[in-house]
C-alpha positions in Angstrom: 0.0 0.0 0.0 1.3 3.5 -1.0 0.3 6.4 1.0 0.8 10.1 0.3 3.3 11.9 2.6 2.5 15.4 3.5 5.2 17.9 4.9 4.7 18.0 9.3 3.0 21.5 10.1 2.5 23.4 13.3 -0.5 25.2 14.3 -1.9 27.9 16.8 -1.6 24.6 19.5 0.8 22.4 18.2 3.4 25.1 18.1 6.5 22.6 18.4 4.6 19.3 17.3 1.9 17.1 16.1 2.0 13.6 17.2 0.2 10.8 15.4 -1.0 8.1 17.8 -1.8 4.8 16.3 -3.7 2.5 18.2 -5.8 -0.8 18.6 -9.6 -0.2 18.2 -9.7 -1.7 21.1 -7.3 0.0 23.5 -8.3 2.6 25.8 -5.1 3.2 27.9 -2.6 4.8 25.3 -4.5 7.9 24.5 -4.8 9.0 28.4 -1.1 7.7 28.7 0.2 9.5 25.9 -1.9 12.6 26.6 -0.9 13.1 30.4 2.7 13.0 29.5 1.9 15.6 26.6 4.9 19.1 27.2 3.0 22.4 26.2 3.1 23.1 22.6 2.8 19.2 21.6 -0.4 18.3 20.5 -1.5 13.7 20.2 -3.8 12.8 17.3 -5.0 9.4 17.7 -6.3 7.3 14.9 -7.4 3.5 15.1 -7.0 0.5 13.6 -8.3 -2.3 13.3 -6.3 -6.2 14.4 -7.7 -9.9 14.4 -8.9 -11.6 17.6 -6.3 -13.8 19.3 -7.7 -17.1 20.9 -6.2 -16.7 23.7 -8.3 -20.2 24.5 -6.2 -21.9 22.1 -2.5 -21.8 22.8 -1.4 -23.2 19.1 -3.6 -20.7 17.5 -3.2 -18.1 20.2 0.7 -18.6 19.1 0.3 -19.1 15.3 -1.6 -15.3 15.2 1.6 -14.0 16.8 3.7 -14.8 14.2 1.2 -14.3 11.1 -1.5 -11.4 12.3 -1.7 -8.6 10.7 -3.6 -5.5 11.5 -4.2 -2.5 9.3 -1.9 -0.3 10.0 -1.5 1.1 7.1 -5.2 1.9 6.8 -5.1 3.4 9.9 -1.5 5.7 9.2 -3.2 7.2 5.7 -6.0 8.7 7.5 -3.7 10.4 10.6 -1.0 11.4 7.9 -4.0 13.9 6.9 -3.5 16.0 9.7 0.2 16.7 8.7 2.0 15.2 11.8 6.1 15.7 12.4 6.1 11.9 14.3 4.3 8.4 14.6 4.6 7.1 17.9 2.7 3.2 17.5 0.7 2.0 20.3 0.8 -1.4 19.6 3.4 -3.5 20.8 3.3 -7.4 20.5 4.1 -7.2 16.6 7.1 -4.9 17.0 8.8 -8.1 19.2 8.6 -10.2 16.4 12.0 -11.7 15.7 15.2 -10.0 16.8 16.5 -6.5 16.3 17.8 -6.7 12.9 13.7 -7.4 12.4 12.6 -4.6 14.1 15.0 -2.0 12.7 13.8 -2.9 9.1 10.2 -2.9 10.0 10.7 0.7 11.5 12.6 1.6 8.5 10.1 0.4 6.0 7.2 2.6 8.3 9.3 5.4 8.4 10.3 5.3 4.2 6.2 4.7 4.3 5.5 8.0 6.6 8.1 10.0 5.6 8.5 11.5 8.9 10.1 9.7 11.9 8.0 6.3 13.4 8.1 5.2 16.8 8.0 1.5 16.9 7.5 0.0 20.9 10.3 -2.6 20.7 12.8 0.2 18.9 11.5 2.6 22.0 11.8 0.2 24.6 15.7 -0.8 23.3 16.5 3.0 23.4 15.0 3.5 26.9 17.6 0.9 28.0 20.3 2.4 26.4 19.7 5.5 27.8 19.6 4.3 31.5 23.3 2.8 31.0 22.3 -0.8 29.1 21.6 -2.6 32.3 21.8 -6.4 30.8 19.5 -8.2 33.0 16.3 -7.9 32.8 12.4 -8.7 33.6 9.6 -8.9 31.7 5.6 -8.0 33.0 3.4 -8.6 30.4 -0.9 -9.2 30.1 0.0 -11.8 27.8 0.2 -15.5 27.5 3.1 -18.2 27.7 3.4 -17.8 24.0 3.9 -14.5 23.7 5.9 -13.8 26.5 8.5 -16.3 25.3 8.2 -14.0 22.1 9.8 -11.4 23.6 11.9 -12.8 25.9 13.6 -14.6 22.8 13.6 -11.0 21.2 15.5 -9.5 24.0 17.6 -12.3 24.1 18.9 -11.9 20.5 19.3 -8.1 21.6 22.5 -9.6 23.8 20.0 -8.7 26.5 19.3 -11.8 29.6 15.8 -12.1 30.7 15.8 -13.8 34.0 12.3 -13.9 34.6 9.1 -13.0 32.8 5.3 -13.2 34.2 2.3 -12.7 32.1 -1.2 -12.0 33.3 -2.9 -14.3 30.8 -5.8 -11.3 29.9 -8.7 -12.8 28.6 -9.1 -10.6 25.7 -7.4 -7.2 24.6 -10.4 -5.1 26.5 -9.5 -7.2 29.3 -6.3 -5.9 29.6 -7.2 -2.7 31.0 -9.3 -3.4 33.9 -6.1 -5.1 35.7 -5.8 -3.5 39.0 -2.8 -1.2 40.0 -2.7 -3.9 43.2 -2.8 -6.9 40.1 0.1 -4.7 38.1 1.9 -4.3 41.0 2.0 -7.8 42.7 2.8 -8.8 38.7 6.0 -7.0 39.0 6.4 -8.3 42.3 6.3 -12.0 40.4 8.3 -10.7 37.8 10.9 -9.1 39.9 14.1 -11.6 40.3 16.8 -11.2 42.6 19.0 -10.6 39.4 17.3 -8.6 37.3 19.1 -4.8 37.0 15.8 -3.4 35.0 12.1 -3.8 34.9 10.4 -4.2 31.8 6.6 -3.3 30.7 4.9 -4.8 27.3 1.9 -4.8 26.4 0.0 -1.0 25.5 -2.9 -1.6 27.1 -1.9 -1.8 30.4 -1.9 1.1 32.8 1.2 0.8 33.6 3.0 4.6 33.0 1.3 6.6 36.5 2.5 4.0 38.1 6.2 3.9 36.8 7.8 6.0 39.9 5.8 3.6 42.5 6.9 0.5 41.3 10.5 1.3 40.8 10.5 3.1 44.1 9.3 0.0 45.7 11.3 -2.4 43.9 14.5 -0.5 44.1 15.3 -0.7 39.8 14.2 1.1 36.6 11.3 0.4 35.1 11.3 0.9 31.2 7.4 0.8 30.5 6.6 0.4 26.5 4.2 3.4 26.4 6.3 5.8 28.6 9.4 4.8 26.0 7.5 4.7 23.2 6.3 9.0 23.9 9.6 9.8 25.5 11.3 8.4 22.4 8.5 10.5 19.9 9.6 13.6 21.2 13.3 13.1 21.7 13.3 12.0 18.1 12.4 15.9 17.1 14.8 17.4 19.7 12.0 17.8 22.7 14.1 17.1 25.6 11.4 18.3 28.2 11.1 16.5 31.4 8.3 14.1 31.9 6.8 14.1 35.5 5.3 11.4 37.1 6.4 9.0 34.4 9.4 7.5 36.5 13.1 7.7 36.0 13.4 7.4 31.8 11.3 10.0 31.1 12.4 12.5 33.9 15.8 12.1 33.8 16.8 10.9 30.3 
């Protein structure tokens, strides 16, 4: 699919930027996320698309749509190019773990050459936050997800030259699901997923509401935590030269 590029404009609100926001049609966690972290001058502009239901009932077809599903993105990115954005931060993560990071960098190549402006992908984000924070190399994984995908992207982070020491999923029972976890749930999850060894603290998994609670968790569990929404914003903006501090976001986006 070919879709036409438009030169990034700012307006009477969006001053210093316009971020696209692409999303699941069926999350409701990234646009309040991505908005509360939002600097002055920045403006989000959310557009949806539409992805195949995962059986998560069936493991071996819950694990063959990992590796095969596709959504439509594209779809989704021709209507939100409209509004003349300067970035594409994705709110989608499970496809960007596909593979290793060869895979990913591509794949955000092949969006970006799409876009013709700079594209966000979650895995890409999530690999920056942890570069930025000094590269800690082992690490732990909270995901909503199922055995299948979790060993997904621990075998993604793995091929980054990263070591996963533990991962925990809270097998969500559908993508809506996901949302209505507790922050007690989210936070006795990192608790499962928190190993003696691990340096970091990793979040997947978009619709989660995971980013308010970024400076609780590491505060209680005494590491970083690189959430994938928190990165995925932090890295949107950095990418046009926005270095503002994000509050309340935890030590990535404050600090970094």
């Amino acid at each position: 699919m070919s879709i036409q590029t438009r030169t990034p404009s700012p307006d009477s609100l969006a001053t210093r930027a316009k971020v696209a926001v692409v999303v699941p049609a069926t999350n409701t966690i990234v646009q309040p996320e991505m908005e509360a972290m939002r600097p002055p001058g920045v403006t989000n502009h959310v557009t949806r698309m539409r992805l195949p239901p995962r059986p998560y009932d069936d493991q071996a077809a819950y694990k063959r749509a990992l590796e095969t599903e596709k959504g439509e993105l594209e779809e989704a990115l021709e209507l939100v190019l409209l509004c003349e954005p300067h970035v594409v931060a994705h709110g989608h993560s499970i496809h960007s773990f596909r593979g290793d990071g060869a895979q990913a960098l591509a794949e955000e190549q092949r969006l970006e050459k799409l876009c013709g402006i700079p594209f966000i992908t979650p895995s890409r984000a999530v690999l920056a936050g942890l570069e930025a924070i000094g590269k800690p190399k082992r690490i732990a994984i909270l995901t909503p997800y199922w055995p299948p995908a979790d060993e997904m992207i621990a075998a993604f982070f793995t091929a980054c030259g990263y070591e996963v020491v533990a991962t925990h999923g809270l097998k969500s029972t559908g993508p809506t699901a996901v949302a209505r976890f507790t922050a007690d749930q989210i936070m006795q999850g990192f608790e499962a997923a928190n190993h003696p060894k691990a340096e970091a603290l990793i979040h997947v998994g978009t619709n989660l509401p995971v980013s308010a609670m970024t400076p609780a968790i590491e505060h209680r569990l005494g590491k970083p935590l690189i959430g994938v929404n928190v990165a995925t914003y932090w890295l949107a903006l950095r990418r046009l030269g926005i270095k503002d501090p994000l509050p309340g976001m935890g030590l990535l986006a404050e600090k970094y």
